[in-house]
N, C-alpha and C positions, 0 to 999 in steps of 0.2 A: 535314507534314500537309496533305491536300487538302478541302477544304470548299466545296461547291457550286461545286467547278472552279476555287476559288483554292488555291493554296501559300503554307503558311505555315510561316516555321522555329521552329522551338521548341530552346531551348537545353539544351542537357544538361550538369547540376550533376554532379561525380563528386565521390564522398565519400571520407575515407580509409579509411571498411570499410562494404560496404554495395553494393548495386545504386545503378547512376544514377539520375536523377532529371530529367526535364520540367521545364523553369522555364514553369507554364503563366500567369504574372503577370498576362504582357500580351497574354492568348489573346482572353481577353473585350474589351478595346479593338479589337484590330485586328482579328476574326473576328466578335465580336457573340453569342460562345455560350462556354456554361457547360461546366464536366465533370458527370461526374454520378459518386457513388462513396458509396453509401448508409456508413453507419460508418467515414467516410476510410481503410477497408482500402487502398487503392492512394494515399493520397496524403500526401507531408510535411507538416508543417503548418508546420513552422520546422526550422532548421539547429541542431542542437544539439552541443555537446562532453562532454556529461556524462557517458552511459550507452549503449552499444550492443550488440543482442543480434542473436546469429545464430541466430537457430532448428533451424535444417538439422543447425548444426554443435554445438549443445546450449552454446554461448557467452553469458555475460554479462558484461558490461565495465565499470565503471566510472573511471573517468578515463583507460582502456584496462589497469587489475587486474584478471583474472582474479578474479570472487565467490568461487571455490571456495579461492585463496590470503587473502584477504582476510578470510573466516571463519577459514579455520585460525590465520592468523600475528597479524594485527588486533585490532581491537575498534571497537566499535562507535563511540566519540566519535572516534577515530579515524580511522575512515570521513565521519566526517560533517565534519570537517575536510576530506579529502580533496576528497570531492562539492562542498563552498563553494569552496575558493581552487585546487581546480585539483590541487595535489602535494599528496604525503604529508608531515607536518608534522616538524621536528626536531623532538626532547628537548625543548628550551626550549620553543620552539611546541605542543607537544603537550600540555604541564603548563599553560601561560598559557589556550590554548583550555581546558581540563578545570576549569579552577579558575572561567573568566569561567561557562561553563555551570553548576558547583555552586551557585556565588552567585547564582545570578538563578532555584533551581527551587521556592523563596516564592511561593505568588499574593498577590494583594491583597487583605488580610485581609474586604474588604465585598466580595468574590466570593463567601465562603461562602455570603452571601444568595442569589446565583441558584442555588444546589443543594438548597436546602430550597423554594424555588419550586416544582418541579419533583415531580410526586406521586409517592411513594413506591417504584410499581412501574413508575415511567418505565425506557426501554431506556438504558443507560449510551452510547450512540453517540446518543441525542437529546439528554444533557444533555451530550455532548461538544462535538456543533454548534453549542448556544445560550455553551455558557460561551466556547468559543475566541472565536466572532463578537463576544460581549459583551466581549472584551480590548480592541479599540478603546475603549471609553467609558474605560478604567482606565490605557491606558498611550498617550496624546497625544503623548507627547515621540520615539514609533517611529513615525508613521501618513504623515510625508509622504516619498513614494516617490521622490518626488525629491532626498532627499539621501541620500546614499551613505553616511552615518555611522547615521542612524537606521533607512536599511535592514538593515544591520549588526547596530544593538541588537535590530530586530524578531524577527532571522533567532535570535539566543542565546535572546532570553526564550522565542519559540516551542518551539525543540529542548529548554530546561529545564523549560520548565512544563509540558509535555504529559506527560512520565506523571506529574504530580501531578495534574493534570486526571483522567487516564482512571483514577487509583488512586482517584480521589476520587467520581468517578461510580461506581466499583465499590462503595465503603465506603457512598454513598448508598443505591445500590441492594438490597443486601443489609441496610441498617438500623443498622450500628457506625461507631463514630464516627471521626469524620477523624484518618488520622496525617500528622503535617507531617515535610516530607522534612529528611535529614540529612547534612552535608557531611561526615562522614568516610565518608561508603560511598561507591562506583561506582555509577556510572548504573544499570546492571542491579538489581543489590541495593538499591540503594533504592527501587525502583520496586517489588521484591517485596514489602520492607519495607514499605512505603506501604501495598502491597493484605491482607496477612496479621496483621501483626500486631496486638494489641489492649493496650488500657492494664493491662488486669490481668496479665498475664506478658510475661517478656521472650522476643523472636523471636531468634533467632542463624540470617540465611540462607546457607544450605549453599553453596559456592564452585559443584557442580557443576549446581545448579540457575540460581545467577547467571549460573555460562557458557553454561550451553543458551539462556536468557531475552535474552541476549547476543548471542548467535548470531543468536535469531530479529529483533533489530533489525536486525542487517547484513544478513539475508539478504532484508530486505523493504525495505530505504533508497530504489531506486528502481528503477525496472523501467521506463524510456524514456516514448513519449510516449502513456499508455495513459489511457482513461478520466478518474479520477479526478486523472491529471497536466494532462491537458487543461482536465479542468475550470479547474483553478488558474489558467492559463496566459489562458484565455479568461477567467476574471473579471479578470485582471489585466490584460487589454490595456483595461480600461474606465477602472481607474487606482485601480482599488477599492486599499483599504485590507488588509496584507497579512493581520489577523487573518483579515479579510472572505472574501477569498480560499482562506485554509487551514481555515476552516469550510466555502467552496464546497465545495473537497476531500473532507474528512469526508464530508459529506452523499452526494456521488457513489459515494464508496469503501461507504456503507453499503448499496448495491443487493446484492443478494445473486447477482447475475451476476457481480461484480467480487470484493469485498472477503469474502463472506460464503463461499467455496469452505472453509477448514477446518472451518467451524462444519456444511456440509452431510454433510462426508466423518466426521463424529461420526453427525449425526443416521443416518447411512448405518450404520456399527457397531454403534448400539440398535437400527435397526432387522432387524442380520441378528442380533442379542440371543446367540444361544452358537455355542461354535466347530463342534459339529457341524451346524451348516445354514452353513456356508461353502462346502460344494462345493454346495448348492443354488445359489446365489447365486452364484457363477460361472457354473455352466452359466446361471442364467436374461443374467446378462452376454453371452455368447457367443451367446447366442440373437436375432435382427435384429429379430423378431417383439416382441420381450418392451420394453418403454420402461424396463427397470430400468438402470443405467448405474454401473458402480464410479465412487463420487465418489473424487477423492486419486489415481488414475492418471491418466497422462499430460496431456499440457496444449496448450492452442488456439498457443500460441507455440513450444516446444519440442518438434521433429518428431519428434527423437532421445530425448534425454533431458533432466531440468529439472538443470541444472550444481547448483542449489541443494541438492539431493536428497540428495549423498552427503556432503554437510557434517552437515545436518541430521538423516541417519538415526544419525550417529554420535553425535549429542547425543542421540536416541531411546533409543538404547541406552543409554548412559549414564545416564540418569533411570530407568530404568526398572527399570536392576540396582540403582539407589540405595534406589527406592519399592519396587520388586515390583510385580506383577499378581494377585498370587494370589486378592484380596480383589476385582477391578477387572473383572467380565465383560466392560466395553465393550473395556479395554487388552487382553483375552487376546485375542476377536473379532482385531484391530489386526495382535497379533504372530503368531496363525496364519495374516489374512491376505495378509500382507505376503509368508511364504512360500510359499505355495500361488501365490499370482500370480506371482511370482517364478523359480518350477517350471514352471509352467505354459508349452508351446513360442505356443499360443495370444496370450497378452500379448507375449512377447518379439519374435513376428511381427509384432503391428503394434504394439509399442516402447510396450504400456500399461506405464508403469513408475512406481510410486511417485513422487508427484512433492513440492514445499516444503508443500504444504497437509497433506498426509495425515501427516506427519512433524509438521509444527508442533500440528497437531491433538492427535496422540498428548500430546506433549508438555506443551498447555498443561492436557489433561484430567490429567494424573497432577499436575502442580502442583497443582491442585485449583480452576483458572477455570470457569467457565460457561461456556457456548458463547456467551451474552450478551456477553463482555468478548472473545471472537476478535478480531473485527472493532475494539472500540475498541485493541488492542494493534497489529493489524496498521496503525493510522491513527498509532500514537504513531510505531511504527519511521519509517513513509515519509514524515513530517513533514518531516526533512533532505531529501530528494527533489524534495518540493512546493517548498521554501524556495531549493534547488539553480535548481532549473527556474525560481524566482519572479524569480531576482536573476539569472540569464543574458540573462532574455527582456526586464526594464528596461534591462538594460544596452545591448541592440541598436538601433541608430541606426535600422532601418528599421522598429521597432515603429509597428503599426498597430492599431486595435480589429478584437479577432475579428468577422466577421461572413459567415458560410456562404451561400450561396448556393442557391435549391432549383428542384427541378421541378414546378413551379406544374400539376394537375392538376383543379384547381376550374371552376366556371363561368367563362363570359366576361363582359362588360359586362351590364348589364341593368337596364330601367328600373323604378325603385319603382312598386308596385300599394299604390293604398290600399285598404284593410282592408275595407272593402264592395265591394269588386271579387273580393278573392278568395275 
């Protein structure tokens, strides 16, 4: 690189899947200038081995599994084993992991207090952010990140308590009273259990509904170093506290650019209300003119297709021949058009193809969620994610506090005018 007539070499990182990479460290020491790369689209921010996705080629990776084997064959604690220590866990390992996580998905019984805090038609993703951050004050013996054992404990109570967290903020929010979770079910089913049932009859949850609910944990665990990852990442390099940090999270995830895409590609379905104004709403799609936009196609990452997609459409299916649509205008809207896109040579040219949102959407509306509880669901799944990336990025000897750099566009120096002067 040449810079007002000096050379300077810049080292090049190569990864084991991925474009190289500019080690630009020590650009600013020996050059005296900055990059400049508005939303670090063009730049690493850290080296990581977690998760790697290929957009081009419709790939997502985690610990280098293919997502598409890992939903089918998997489950989801499972996965989240995986993402912490690297491999897939044996037999013994796998039951030890599942039993440490059932025991610890108990909150602290004077937690209830900060949910009744909170006014009645508070959003369940506001009293997500205060209860997770508020786990520092209740659980001191996880908080110092400096030991390897209590990041450990932080890393299990996190991935067990949060769908007791986000069932609990759903049971707030709609007004019935709290169900405490139960160790003979699975992660998934109890989580449903948590949010559905009530004290006056008994719930029995359906296996095929547990595995779609399942699914969509796995298929949301982590997605590399994106937004709401970063968030985490950048609170953590201050030394914060990791509840601290996975509330950062939350809060980021709750932008409706990032985390809020299934809850829009619903409000997108009321709004096209019956199946016959579906070819409206395509042509006004296809039309440059028009700012109407199919939410749930295609995606800013995956160029081809979302590898998540064909897991998920199969869980769609499945839920749906379980419920029906017949009663469900927004589900019919969904399943006509899903076809019609699909048909369409229009989409297939530029690769708009259903993608994990429009699918999980489907899904979580025939359970019978809000679009209120999207986002806190999609926050439960990627927790193991957040906690994956929290406990890579302590681990690295050359951690430094985030701190970005910018292009300073303001005034220059200038002397203060007192107030009768000006």
């Amino acid at each position: 690189m040449t810079i007002d007539g000096q050379d300077y070499e810049l080292p090049i990182c190569s990864p084991t899947a991925g474009p190289d990479v500019l080690d630009i460290r020590k650009l600013y020491g020996q050059a005296g200038v900055f990059t400049y790369d508005p939303g670090f689209t063009s730049t690493a921010s850290t080296d990581s081995t977690i998760t790697f996705i290929d957009g081009g080629k419709g790939e997502l990776l985690h610990r280098g599994y293919p997502i598409d084997q890992l939903a089918a064959k998997s489950h989801y604690l499972e996965v989240c084993y995986l993402m912490l220590y690297g491999e897939l866990p044996s037999a013994t390992e796998l039951e030890d992991f599942e039993s440490r996580v059932t025991n610890h998905t108990m909150l602290h019984e004077q937690m209830m207090n900060f949910f009744r805090g909170f006014r009645r038609d508070a959003h369940p993703m506001a009293i997500m952010v205060g209860v997770v951050g508020a786990m520092s004050a209740f659980y001191h013996d996880s908080t110092d990140i400096a030991d390897p054992w209590q990041r450990e404990v932080a890393s299990i109570r996190l991935i067990a308590k949060m769908p007791t967290i986000a069932a609990m903020a759903y049971k707030y929010h709609i007004g019935q009273p709290f169900v405490y979770p139960r160790n003979d079910l699975d992660y998934a089913s109890n989580f449903l259990r948590m949010c559905f049932s009530v004290p006056a009859e008994e719930y029995q949850v359906d296996p095929i509904l547990a595995r779609a609910m399942d699914r969509i944990f796995t298929l949301h665990a982590d997605h590399e170093q994106n937004a709401s990852t970063s968030t985490v990442r950048l609170a953590s390099s201050s030394g914060a506290n990791p509840f601290a940090c996975i509330a950062a999270g939350i809060a980021c995830l709750w932008g409706p650019a990032h985390g809020g895409a299934n809850q829009a590609c619903l409000e997108m379905l009321r709004e096209i209300g019956t199946v016959d104004r579906i070819p409206e709403f395509i042509a006004r799609a296809k039309d440059k003119e028009d700012p109407f936009r199919l939410m749930g196609f295609g995606h800013r990452v995956y160029k081809n297709f979302d590898p998540r997609a064909t897991v998920m459409k199969e869980s769609a299916d499945e839920v749906l021949d379980l419920l029906g649509v017949e009663n469900n205008p927004t589900l019919q809207v969904a399943k006509e058009l899903e076809k019609a896109a699909l048909a369409d040579p229009y989409f297939a040219e530029k690769k708009l193809f259903p993608n994990v949102d429009f699918y999980s959407g489907i899904i979580l509306e025939a359970m019978g969620f809000p679009t209120s509880m999207f986002t806190p669901i999609f926050a439960l799944s990627r927790t193991v994610g957040w906690i994956s990336q929290w406990k890579e990025q302590l681990s690295d000897p050359a951690l430094k506090i985030g701190r970005p750099r910018q292009l300073y566009m303001g005034e220059t120096m200038r002397d203060y005018v007192d107030i009768e002067k000006r």
